[in-house]
Backbone as a ProteinNet text record, in pm:
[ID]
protein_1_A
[PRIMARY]
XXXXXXXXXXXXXXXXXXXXXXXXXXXXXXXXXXXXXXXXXXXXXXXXXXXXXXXXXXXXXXXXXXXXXXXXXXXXXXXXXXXXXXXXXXXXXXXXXXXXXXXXXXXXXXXXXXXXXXXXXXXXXXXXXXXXXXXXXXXXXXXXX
[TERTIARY]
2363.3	2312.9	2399.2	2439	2500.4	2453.9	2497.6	2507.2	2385.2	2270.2	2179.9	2266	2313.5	2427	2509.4	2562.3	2640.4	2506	2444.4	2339.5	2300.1	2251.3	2200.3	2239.5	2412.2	2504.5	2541.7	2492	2543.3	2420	2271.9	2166.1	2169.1	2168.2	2212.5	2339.5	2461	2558.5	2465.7	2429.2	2339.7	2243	2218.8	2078.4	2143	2258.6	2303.1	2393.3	2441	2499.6	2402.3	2254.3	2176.2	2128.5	2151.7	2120.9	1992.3	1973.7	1838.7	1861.3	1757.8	1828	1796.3	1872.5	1866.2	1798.8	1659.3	1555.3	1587	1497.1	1452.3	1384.3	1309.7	1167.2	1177.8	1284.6	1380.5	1444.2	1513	1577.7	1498.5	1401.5	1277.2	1250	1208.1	1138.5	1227.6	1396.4	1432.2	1476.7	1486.1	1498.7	1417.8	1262.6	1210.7	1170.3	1193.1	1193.1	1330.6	1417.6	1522	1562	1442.7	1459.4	1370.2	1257.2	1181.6	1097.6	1100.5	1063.2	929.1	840.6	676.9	649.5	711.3	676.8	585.5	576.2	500.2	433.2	333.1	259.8	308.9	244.8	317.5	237.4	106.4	58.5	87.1	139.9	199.7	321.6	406.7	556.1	501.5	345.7	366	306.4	233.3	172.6	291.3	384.5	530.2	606	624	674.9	624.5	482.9	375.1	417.9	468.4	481.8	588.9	720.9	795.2	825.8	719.1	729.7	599.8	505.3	363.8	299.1	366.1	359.9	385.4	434.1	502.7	374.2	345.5	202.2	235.3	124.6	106	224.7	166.9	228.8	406.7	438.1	628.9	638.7	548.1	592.6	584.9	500.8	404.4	601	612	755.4	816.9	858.8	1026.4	1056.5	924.5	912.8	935.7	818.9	835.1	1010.7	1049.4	1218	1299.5	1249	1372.1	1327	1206.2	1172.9	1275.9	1230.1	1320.5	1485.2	1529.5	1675.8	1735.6	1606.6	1627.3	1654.6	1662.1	1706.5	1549.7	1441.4	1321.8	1246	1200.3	1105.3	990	902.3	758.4	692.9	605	536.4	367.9	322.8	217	88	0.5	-120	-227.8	-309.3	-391.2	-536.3	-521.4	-664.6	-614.3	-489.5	-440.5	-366.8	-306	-220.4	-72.5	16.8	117.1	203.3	301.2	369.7	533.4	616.5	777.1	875.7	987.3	1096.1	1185.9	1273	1347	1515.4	1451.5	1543.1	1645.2	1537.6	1618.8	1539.5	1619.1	1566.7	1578.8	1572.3	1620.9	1514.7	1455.9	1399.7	1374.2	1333.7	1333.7	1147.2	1154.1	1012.2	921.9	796.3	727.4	643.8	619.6	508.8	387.3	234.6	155.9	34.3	5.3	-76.4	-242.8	-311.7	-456.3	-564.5	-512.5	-590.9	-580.1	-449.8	-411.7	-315	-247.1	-188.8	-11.2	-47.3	127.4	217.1	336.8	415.5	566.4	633.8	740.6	882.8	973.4	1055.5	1129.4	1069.4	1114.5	1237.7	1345.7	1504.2	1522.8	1502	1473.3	1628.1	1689.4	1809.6	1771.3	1651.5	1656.2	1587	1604.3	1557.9	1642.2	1823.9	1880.3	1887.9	1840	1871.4	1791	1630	1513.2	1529.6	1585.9	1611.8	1735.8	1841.9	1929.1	1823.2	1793	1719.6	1611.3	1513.7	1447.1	1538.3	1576.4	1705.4	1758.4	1845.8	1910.5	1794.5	1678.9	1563.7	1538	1491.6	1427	1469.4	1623.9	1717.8	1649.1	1575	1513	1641.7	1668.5	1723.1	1665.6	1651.8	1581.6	1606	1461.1	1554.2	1512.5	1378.7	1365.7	1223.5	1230.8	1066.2	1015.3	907.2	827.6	786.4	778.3	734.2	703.9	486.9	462.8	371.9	404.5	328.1	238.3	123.7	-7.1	-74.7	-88.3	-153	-182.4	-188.2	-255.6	-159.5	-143	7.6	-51.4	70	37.8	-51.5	-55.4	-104.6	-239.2	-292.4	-415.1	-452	-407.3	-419.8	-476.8	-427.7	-472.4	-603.9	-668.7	-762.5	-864.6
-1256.4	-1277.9	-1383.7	-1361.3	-1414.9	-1595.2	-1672	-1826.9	-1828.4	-1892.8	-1890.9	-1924.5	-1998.6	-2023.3	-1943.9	-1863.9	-1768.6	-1633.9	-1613.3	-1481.1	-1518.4	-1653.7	-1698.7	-1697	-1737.9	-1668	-1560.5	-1469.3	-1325.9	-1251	-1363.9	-1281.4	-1331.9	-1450.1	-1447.2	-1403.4	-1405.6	-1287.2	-1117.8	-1060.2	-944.7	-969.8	-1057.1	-1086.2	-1084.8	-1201.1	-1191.9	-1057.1	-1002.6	-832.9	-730.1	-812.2	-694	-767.4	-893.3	-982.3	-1009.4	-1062.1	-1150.4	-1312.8	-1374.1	-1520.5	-1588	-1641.5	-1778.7	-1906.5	-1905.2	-2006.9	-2097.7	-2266.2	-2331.2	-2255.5	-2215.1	-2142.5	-2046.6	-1955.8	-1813	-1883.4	-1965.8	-2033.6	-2114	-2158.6	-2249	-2136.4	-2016.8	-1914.5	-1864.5	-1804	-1751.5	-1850.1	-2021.1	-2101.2	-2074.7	-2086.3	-2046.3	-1968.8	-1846.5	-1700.9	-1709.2	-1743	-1721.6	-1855.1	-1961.8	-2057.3	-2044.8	-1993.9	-1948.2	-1907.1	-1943.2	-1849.7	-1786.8	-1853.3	-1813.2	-1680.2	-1622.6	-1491.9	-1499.4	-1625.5	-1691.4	-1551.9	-1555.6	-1479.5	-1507.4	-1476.5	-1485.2	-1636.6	-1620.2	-1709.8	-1851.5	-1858.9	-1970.7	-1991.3	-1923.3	-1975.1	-2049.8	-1971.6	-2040.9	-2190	-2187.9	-2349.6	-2440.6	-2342.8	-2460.2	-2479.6	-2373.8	-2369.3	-2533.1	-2504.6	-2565.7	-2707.5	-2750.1	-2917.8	-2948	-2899.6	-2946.5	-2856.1	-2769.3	-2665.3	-2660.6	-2761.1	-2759.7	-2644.7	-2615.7	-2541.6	-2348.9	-2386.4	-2244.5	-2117.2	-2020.8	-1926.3	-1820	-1777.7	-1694.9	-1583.3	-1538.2	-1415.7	-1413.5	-1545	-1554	-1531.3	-1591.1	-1594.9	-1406.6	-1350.6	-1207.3	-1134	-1167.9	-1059.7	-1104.2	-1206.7	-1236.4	-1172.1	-1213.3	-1117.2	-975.4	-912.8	-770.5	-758.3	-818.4	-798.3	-807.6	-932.2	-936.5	-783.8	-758.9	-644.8	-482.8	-486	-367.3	-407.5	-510.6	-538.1	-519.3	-556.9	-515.4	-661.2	-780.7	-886.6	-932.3	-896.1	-957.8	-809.2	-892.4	-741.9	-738.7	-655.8	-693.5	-663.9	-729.5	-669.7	-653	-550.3	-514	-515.2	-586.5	-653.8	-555.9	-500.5	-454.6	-556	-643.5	-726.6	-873.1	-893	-1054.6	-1007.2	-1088.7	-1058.7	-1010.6	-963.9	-897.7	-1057.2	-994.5	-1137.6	-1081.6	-1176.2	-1165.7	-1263.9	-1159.4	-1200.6	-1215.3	-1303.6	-1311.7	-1386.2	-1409	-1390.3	-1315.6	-1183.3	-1060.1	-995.1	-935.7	-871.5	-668.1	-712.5	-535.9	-482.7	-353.2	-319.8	-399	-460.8	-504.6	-501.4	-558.8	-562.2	-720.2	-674.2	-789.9	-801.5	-966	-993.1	-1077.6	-970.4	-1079.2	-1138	-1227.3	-1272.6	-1227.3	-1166.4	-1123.8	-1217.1	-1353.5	-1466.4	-1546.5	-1559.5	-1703.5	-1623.5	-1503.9	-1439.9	-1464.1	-1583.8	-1647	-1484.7	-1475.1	-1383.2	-1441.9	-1367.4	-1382.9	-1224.5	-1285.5	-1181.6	-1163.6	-1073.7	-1122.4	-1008.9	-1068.4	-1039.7	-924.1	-823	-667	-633.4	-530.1	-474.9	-334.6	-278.1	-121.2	-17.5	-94.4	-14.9	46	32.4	101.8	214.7	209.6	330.7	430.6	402.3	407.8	541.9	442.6	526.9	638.2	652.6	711.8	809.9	836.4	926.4	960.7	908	981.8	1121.6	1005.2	1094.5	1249.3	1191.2	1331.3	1457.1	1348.6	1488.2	1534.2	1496.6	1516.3	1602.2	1536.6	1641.6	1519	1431.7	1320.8	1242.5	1173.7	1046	972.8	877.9	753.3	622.6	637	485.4	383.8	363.4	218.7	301.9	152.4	182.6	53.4	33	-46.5	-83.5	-142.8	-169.7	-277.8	-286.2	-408.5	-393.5	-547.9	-542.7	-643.6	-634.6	-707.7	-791.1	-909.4	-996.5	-1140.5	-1190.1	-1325.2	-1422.5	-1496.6	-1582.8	-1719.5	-1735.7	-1868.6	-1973.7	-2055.8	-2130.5	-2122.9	-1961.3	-1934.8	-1863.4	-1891.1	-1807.6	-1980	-2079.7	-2202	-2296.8	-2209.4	-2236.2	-2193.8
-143	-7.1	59.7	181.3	248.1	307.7	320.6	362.9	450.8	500.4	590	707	733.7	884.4	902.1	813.5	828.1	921.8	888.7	882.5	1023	1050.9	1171.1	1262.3	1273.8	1374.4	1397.1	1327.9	1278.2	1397.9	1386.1	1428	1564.7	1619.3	1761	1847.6	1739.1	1831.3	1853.9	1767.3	1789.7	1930.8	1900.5	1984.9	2173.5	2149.9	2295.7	2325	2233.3	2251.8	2314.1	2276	2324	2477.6	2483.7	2608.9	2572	2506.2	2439	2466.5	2533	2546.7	2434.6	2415.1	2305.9	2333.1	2326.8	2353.1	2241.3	2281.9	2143.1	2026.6	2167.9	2042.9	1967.9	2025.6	1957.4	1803.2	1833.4	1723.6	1627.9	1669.1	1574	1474	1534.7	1439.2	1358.7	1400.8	1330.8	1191.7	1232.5	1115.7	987.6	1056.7	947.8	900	919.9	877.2	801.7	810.3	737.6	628.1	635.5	544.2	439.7	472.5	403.2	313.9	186.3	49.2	14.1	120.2	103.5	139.8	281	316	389.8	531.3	618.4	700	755.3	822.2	973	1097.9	1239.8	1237.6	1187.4	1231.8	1185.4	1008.7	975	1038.2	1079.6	1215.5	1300.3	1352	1463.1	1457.8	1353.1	1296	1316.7	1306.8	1240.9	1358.3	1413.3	1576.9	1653	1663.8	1746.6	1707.5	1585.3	1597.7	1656.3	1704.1	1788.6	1937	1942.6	2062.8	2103.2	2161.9	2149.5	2273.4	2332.8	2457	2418.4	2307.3	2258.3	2220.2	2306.6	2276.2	2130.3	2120.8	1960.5	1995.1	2136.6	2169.7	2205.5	2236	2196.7	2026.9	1920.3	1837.2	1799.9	1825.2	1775	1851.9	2020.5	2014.4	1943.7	1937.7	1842.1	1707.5	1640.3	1476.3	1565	1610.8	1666.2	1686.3	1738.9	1775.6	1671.4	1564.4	1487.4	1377.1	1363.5	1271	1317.8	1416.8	1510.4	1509.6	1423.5	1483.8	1335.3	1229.9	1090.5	1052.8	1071	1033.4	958.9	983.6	877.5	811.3	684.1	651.7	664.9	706	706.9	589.9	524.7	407.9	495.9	418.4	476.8	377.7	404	340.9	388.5	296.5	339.5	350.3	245.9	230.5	367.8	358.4	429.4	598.7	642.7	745.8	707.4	795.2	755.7	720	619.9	602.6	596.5	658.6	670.1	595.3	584.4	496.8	520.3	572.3	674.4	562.8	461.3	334.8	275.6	249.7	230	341	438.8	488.6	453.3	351.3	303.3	197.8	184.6	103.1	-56.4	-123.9	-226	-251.5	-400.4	-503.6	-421.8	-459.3	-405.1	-537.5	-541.3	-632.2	-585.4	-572.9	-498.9	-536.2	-538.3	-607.1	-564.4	-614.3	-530.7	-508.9	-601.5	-591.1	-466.9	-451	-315.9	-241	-278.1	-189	-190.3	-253.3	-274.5	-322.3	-262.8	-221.8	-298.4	-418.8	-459.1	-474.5	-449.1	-500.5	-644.9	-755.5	-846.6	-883.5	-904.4	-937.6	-1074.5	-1011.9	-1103.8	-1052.3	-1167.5	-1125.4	-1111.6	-1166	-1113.8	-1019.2	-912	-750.8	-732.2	-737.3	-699.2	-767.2	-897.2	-1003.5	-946.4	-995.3	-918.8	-797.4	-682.7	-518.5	-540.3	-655.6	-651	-747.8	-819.4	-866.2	-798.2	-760.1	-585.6	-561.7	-487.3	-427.2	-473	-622.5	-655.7	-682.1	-719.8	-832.8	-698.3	-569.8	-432.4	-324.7	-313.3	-236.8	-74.8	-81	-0.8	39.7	156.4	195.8	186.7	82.1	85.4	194.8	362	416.4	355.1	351.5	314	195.8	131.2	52.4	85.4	-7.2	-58.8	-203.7	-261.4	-386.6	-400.9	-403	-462.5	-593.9	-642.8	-765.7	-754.5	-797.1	-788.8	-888.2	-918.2	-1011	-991.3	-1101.6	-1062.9	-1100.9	-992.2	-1025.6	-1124.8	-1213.9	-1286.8	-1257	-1145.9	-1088.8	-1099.4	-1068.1	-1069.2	-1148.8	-1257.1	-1386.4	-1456.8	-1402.5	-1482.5	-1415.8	-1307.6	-1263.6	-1339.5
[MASK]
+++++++++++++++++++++++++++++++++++++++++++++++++++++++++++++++++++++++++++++++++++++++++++++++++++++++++++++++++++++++++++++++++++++++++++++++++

């Protein structure tokens, strides 16, 4: 994976190619979506937004994800029991690990998705674009509760 400053300039040249302005508040979020490791919800950004952008509404934070999701630069994971949560890390298909206790959200470093999607594939005669794959349990932490 590429340098976070590297990726970040990468995502506002895109952004002004498409004529997207480059706000504080544009840039607050994409920091921490792309600094990241928790897999923050809209609503934890905007907790985080709000201490140096106090003026900044839910609904700037709700387009920008919406935008960066559509631009492909974050991933959304989709919760059926919690709120949706983003990855602004990898933003590419990969494994999720989630905890059903506290919800805590990890990516754990498997080498065979690609095998996996290439066999899809050949047995299917399918284009694989994107998937999903999560796995569900009780993370350490709350395994010692």
């Amino acid at each position: 994976m590429e340098d976070t400053a590297v990726r970040l300039e990468k995502i506002i040249a895109k952004l002004r190619e498409q004529s997207f302005r480059i706000t504080p508040q544009r840039m607050a979020i994409l920091k921490i979506l792309l600094n990241s490791s928790d897999h923050p919800s809209v609503e934890e950004v905007y907790r985080q937004v709000k201490v140096d952008f106090p003026t900044t509404s839910l609904a700037t934070i709700y387009k920008t994800v919406h935008l960066l999701k559509e631009l492909g630069e974050i991933l959304e994971i989709r919760l059926a029991a919690d709120r949706n949560r983003y990855d602004g890390k990898r933003p590419y298909p990969h494994p999720h690990l989630i905890c059903t206790e506290c919800s805590n959200i990890i990516d754990p470093e498997v080498g065979f998705i690609e095998q996996i999607t290439s066999e899809i594939e050949d047995s299917s005669g399918y284009q694989v674009l994107s998937h999903q794959l999560e796995f569900f349990g009780i993370c350490p932490n709350c395994q010692k509760r």
